[in-house]
C-alpha positions in Angstrom: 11.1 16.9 -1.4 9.8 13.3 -0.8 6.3 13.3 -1.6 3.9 9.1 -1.9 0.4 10.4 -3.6 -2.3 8.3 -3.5 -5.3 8.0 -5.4 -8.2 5.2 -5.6 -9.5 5.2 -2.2 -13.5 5.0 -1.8 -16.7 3.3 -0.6 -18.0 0.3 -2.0 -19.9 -2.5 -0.7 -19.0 -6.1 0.3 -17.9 -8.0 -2.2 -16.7 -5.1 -4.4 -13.0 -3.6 -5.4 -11.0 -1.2 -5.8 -7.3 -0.2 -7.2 -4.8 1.9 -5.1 -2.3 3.7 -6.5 0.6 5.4 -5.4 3.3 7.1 -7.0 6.1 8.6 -5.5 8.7 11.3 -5.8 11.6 13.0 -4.7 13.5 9.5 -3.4 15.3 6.1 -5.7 13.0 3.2 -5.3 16.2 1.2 -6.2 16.7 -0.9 -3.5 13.5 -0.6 -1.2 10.2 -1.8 -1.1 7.0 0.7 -1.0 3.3 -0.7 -0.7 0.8 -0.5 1.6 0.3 -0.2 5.7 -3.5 0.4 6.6 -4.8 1.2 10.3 -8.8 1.2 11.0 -10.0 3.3 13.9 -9.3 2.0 17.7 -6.9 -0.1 15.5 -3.0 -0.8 15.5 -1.6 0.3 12.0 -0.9 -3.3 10.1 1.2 -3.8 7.0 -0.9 -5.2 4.0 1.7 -5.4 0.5 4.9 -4.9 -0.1 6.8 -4.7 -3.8 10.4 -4.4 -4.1 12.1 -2.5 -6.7 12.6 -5.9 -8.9 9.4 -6.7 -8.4 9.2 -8.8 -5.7 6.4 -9.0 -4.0 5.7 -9.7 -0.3 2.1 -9.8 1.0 0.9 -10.2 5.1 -1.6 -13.3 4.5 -3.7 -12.3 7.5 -4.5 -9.4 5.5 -4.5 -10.4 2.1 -5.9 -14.0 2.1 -5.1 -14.0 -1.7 -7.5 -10.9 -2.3 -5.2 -8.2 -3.5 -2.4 -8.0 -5.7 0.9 -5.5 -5.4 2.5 -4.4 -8.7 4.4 -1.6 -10.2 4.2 0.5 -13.3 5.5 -1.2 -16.0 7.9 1.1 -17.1 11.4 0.0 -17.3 12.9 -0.5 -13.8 9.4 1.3 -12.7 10.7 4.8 -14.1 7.6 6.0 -12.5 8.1 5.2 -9.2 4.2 4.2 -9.3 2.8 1.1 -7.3 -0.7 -0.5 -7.5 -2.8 -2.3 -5.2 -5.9 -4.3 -6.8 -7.9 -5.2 -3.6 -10.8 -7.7 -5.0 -13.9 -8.9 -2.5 -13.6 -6.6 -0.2 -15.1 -7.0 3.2 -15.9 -4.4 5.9 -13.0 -5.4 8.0 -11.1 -3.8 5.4 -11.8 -0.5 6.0 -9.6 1.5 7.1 -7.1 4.5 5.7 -4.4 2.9 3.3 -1.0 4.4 3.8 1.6 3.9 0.8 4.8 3.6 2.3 8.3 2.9 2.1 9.9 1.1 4.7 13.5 2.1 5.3 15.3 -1.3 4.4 15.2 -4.3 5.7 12.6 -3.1 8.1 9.1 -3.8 7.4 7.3 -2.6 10.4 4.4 0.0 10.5 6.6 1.9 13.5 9.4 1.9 11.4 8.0 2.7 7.9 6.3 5.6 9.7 9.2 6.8 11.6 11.9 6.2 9.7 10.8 5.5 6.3 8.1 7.5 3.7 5.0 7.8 4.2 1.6 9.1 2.6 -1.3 10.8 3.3 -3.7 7.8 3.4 -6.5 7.0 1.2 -9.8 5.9 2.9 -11.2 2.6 2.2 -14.8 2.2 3.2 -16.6 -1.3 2.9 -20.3 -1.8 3.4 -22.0 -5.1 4.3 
């Protein structure tokens, strides 16, 4: 059984920050990417980081704009299967629920990851001004 757990989620106010993390089962990461897709109410889902299983990573600037980092455990060849997002200065556009996700290859889009790919319960993210 696939199974993307995610912990870290929470409220915090402007300015703050906050580590996702997401550790997945049940699939080989060999060969994909997993990360993060986020979609805020009366919002279209949006992808935010993606990390491939060399450790590549691949961020949307919109999103980002150099606030968060992607990694993954630092296991050999990520034996864990875990991936981390440090998001630092948060603002209150950023809240949303996080998704961890992996996109079914080469695809990156939110439609696709969803549909096609894995995909997690989602973690809320709530910033305050």
């Amino acid at each position: 059984e696939v199974q993307l757990v995610e912990s870290g989620g929470g409220s915090v106010q402007a300015g703050g920050s906050l580590r996702l993390s997401c550790t997945a089962s049940g699939f080989s990461f060999d060969g994909r990417e997993m990360g993060w897709y986020r979609q805020a109410p009366g919002k279209a889902c949006e992808l935010v980081a993606l990390i491939s299983y060399d450790g590549t990573p691949y961020y949307k600037d919109s999103v980002v704009k150099g606030r968060f980092t992607i990694s993954q455990d630092s296991a050999k060849n990520n034996a864990n299967n875990t991936v981390y997002m440090q998001m630092n200065n948060l603002a209150p556009d950023d809240t949303a629920v996080y998704y961890c996700a992996a996109p079914p290859p080469p695809s990156r889009s939110c439609t696709g990851a969803r549909e096609f790919g894995y995909w997690g319960q989602g973690t809320q993210v709530t910033v305050s001004s």
